[in-house]
N, C-alpha and C positions, 0 to 999 in steps of 0.2 A: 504494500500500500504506500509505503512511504518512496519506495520508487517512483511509482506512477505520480505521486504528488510532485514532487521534485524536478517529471520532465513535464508535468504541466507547468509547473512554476517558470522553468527555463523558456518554455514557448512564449508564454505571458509577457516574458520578460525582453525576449526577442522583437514577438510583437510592438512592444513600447517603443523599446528605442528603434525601430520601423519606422514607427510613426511618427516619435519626438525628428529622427534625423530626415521626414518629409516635411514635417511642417519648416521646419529649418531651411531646407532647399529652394520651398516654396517663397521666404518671404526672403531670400535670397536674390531672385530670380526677380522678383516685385522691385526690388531697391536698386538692382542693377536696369532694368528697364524703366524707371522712373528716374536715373540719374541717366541715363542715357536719351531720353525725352525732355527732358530738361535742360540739357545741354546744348539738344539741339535746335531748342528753344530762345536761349541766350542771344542775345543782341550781340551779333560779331561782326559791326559794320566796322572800320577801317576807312578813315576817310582817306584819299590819294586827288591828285591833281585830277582838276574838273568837277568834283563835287561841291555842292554850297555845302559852306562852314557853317558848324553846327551855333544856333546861338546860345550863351549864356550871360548869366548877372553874377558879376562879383563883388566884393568892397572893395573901395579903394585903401592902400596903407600908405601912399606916397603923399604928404606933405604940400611938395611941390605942385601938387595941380590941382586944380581945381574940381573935381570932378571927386564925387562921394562914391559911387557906384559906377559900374563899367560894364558894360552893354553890349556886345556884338553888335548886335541891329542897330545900336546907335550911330556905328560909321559907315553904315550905308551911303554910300558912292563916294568915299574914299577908300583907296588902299591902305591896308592892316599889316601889320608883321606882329604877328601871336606868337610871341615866345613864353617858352617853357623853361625855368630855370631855379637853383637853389643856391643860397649861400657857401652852403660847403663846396659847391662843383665847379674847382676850379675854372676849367673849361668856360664855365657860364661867365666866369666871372673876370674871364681875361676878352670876351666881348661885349661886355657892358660899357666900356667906354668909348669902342666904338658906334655903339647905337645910339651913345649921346651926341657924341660930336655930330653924326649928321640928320641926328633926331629936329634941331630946330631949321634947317634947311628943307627937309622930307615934308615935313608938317605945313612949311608954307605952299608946298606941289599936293599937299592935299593927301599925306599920310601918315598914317599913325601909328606907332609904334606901343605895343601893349605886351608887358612881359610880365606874365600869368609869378607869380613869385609859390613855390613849392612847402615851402620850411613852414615847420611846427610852431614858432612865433612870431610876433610883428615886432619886439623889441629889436632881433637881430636883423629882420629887416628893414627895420628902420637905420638902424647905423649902417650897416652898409649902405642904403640909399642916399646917407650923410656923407659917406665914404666918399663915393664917385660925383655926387651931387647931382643925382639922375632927375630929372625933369617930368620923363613921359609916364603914362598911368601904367603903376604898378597893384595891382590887383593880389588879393595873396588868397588862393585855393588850399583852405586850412584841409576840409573834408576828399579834396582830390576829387572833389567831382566833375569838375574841366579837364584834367588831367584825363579819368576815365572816359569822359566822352569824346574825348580825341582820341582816345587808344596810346597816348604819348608814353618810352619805357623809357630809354635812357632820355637824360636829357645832355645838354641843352639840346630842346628841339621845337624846329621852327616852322612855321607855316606864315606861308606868304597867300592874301587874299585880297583879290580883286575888289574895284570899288563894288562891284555887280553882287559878291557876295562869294566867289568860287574860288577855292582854293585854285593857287598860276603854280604854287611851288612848293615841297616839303622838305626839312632839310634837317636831320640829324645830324650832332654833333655842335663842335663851333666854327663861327664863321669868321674870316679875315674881315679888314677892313672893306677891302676890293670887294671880295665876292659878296658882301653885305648889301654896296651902292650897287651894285648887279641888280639882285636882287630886288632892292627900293622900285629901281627903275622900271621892271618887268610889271609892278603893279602900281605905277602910276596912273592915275584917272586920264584919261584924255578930253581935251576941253574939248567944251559941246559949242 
């Protein structure tokens, strides 16, 4: 008797974990096609030359201008140079004075230079802006959400937009002086 109990018990027991390592499977198989639906779900635009620049609203952190808030759509049929930059990144920060130097000549042909600032405080971007004695509207993307809607990784990185609204040019890394005024030039407005 106590046989026959025994390979009952072991069947039982079989059975369970049968079942325990189907239900397992099953919501296995649930989570891997819900994360795979999802995914494919995700907004993975990537904006590239010819597409209109996405708009958004930032604060201003720069002092120097006038302006509290910063707008995409506000420079509507001027040319934009949307940079992407941080304190610590060298790189960004061995082309910031040239985007000054021909920031107030650009701005008079009718563009405008907006460098999206990355860093976790406005204290240090404020001395830096002290630093170089930057002029144009510095905007500071605390939450990265310009950042994400450009898809922008490394920086510095640039987009250059038309007065029309469309990104002319995308440009990772930093830029010379030269290839800056290139640049400027490609999204100059042309008078009407």
């Amino acid at each position: 008797m106590r046989i026959e109990q025994a390979r009952e018990n072991k069947v039982k027991k079989k059975r369970n974990r049968f079942i325990y390592r189907s239900a397992i499977l099953v919501l296995l198989v649930i989570a891997v096609a819900y994360a795979l639906v999802a995914n494919l779900n995700k907004d993975k635009a990537i904006y590239s030359v010819g597409d209109e620049a996405p708009d958004f609203q930032l604060n201003q952190v720069n002092d120097h201008n006038e302006l509290k808030t910063v707008r995409l759509s506000d420079f509507r049929g001027k040319g934009v140079m949307l940079n992407f930059w941080g304190t610590w990144c060298k790189p960004c920060e061995s082309e910031m004075p040239y985007m000054q130097k021909l920031y107030p000549e650009y701005k008079e042909k009718g563009i405008e230079i907006i460098a999206v600032n990355l860093d976790a405080t406005e204290f240090v971007v404020d001395q830096f802006i002290n630093k170089y004695n930057l002029t144009f509207p510095i905007p500071h993307d605390t939450k990265d959400q310009v950042r994400d809607l450009y898809k922008v990784g490394p920086i510095p990185s640039t987009f250059f937009i038309s007065s029309e609204g469309k990104i002319v040019e995308v440009v990772n890394g930093a830029l010379t002086l030269e290839r800056l005024e290139g640049y400027l030039q490609k999204i100059e407005p042309s008078e009407s």
